[in-house]
N, C-alpha and C positions, 0 to 999 in steps of 0.2 A: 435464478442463478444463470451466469453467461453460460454458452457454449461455447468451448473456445477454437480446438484443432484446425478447422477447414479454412475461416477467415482472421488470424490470429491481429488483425491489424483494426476489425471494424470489435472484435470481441472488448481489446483495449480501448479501443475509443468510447465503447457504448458503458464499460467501467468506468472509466474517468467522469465522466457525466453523472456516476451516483455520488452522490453525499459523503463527503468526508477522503473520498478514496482519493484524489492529488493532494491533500494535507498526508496520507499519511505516506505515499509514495517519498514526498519533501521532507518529512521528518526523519525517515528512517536512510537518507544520503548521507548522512554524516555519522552513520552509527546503527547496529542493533538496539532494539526497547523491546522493553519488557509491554505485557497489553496495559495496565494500569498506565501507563505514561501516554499510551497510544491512545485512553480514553481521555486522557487530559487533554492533549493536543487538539484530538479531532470535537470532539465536545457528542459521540454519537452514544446510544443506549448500548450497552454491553452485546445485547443481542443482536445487534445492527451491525456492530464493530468485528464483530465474530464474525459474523456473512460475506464481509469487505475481504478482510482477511482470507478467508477458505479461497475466497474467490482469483484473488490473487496469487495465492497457492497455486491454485491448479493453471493458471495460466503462465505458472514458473516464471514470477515476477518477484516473491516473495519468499522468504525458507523461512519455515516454523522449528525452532530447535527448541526439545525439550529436557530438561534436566532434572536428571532424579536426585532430586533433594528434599527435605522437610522446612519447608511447606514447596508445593511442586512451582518450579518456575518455566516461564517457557519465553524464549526472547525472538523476534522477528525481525526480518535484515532482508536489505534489496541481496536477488541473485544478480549475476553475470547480466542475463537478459534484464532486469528490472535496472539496472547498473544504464542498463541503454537507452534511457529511457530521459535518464538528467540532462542532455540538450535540450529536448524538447517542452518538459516540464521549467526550466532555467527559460527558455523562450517565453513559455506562458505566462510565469512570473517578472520577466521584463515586459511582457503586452499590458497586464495587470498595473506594474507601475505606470504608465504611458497614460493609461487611460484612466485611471483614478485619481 
Protein backbone atom coordinates (compact mmCIF):
# COMPACT_ATOMS: atom_id res chain seq x y z
CA UNK A 1 0.00 0.00 0.00
CA UNK A 2 1.50 3.65 -0.84
CA UNK A 3 2.33 5.93 1.97
CA UNK A 4 1.31 9.03 1.19
CA UNK A 5 1.57 12.43 3.60
CA UNK A 6 5.33 13.41 3.60
CA UNK A 7 5.96 12.98 -0.26
CA UNK A 8 2.40 13.48 -1.68
CA UNK A 9 3.83 13.97 -5.40
CA UNK A 10 6.43 10.62 -5.55
CA UNK A 11 3.42 8.62 -3.53
CA UNK A 12 1.11 9.74 -6.81
CA UNK A 13 3.59 8.98 -9.21
CA UNK A 14 4.58 5.46 -7.71
CA UNK A 15 0.37 4.85 -7.93
CA UNK A 16 0.02 5.77 -11.50
CA UNK A 17 2.71 3.21 -12.43
CA UNK A 18 0.19 0.25 -10.82
CA UNK A 19 -2.11 -1.43 -13.15
CA UNK A 20 -5.25 -0.06 -13.98
CA UNK A 21 -4.89 3.05 -11.69
CA UNK A 22 -4.72 6.17 -14.94
CA UNK A 23 -7.70 4.00 -16.52
CA UNK A 24 -9.52 4.56 -13.65
CA UNK A 25 -8.51 8.16 -12.63
CA UNK A 26 -9.66 8.76 -16.87
CA UNK A 27 -12.85 7.21 -16.38
CA UNK A 28 -14.13 8.69 -13.58
CA UNK A 29 -13.34 12.80 -15.26
CA UNK A 30 -16.48 12.81 -16.78
CA UNK A 31 -18.65 11.33 -13.99
CA UNK A 32 -19.11 9.12 -10.77
CA UNK A 33 -19.26 4.92 -11.24
CA UNK A 34 -20.46 2.62 -9.55
CA UNK A 35 -17.29 -0.34 -8.93
CA UNK A 36 -18.94 -2.86 -11.51
CA UNK A 37 -18.36 -0.34 -14.26
CA UNK A 38 -14.91 0.55 -12.86
CA UNK A 39 -14.27 -3.30 -13.23
CA UNK A 40 -15.43 -3.20 -16.78
CA UNK A 41 -13.22 -0.31 -17.68
CA UNK A 42 -10.19 -1.26 -15.98
CA UNK A 43 -10.33 -5.20 -16.87
CA UNK A 44 -8.64 -5.71 -12.95
CA UNK A 45 -9.69 -8.84 -10.42
CA UNK A 46 -12.14 -7.31 -7.85
CA UNK A 47 -9.69 -7.72 -5.29
CA UNK A 48 -7.00 -5.79 -7.14
CA UNK A 49 -9.59 -3.07 -8.04
CA UNK A 50 -10.57 -2.68 -4.42
CA UNK A 51 -6.76 -2.00 -3.33
CA UNK A 52 -6.49 0.75 -6.39
CA UNK A 53 -9.33 2.36 -5.06
CA UNK A 54 -8.56 2.45 -0.89
CA UNK A 55 -5.36 3.60 -2.17
CA UNK A 56 -6.60 6.49 -3.84
CA UNK A 57 -8.81 7.14 -1.13
CA UNK A 58 -6.42 7.78 1.24
CA UNK A 59 -4.39 9.96 -0.83
CA UNK A 60 -7.83 12.11 -1.30
CA UNK A 61 -7.71 11.72 -5.06
CA UNK A 62 -10.86 9.79 -4.91
CA UNK A 63 -14.37 9.88 -2.55
CA UNK A 64 -16.07 6.65 -1.86
CA UNK A 65 -19.88 7.54 -1.40
CA UNK A 66 -21.90 4.97 0.01
CA UNK A 67 -25.60 4.54 -0.14
CA UNK A 68 -27.99 2.83 1.95
CA UNK A 69 -30.12 0.99 -0.29
CA UNK A 70 -31.25 -2.63 -1.16
CA UNK A 71 -28.86 -4.03 -2.67
CA UNK A 72 -25.93 -1.55 -1.05
CA UNK A 73 -24.47 0.68 -3.69
CA UNK A 74 -21.34 2.65 -3.35
CA UNK A 75 -20.27 5.26 -6.40
CA UNK A 76 -16.68 6.71 -6.67
CA UNK A 77 -15.70 10.30 -8.15
CA UNK A 78 -12.45 12.29 -8.56
CA UNK A 79 -12.05 14.86 -5.36
CA UNK A 80 -11.06 18.61 -5.77
CA UNK A 81 -7.33 17.22 -5.55
CA UNK A 82 -7.93 14.21 -7.94
CA UNK A 83 -9.89 17.10 -10.26
CA UNK A 84 -5.97 18.31 -10.59
CA UNK A 85 -4.71 15.84 -11.66
CA UNK A 86 -6.57 15.95 -15.63
CA UNK A 87 -3.85 18.26 -17.20
CA UNK A 88 -1.63 15.99 -16.54
CA UNK A 89 -3.30 12.69 -17.26
CA UNK A 90 -4.86 14.66 -20.66
CA UNK A 91 -0.86 15.33 -21.33
CA UNK A 92 -0.20 11.53 -20.97
CA UNK A 93 -2.91 10.68 -23.08
CA UNK A 94 -1.76 13.14 -25.96
CA UNK A 95 2.19 11.52 -25.41
CA UNK A 96 0.23 8.10 -25.87
CA UNK A 97 -1.43 9.21 -29.02
CA UNK A 98 1.99 10.68 -30.44
CA UNK A 99 3.59 7.72 -29.90
CA UNK A 100 1.37 4.91 -30.99
Amino acid sequence: MIKSAEKPLEAVLELLGQRGVYTILRSLRSGSLRFGALQQVTALPPRTLSLRLKELEELDLISRTEHHEVPPRVDYALTERGRGLEPALEALAQWQDKVT
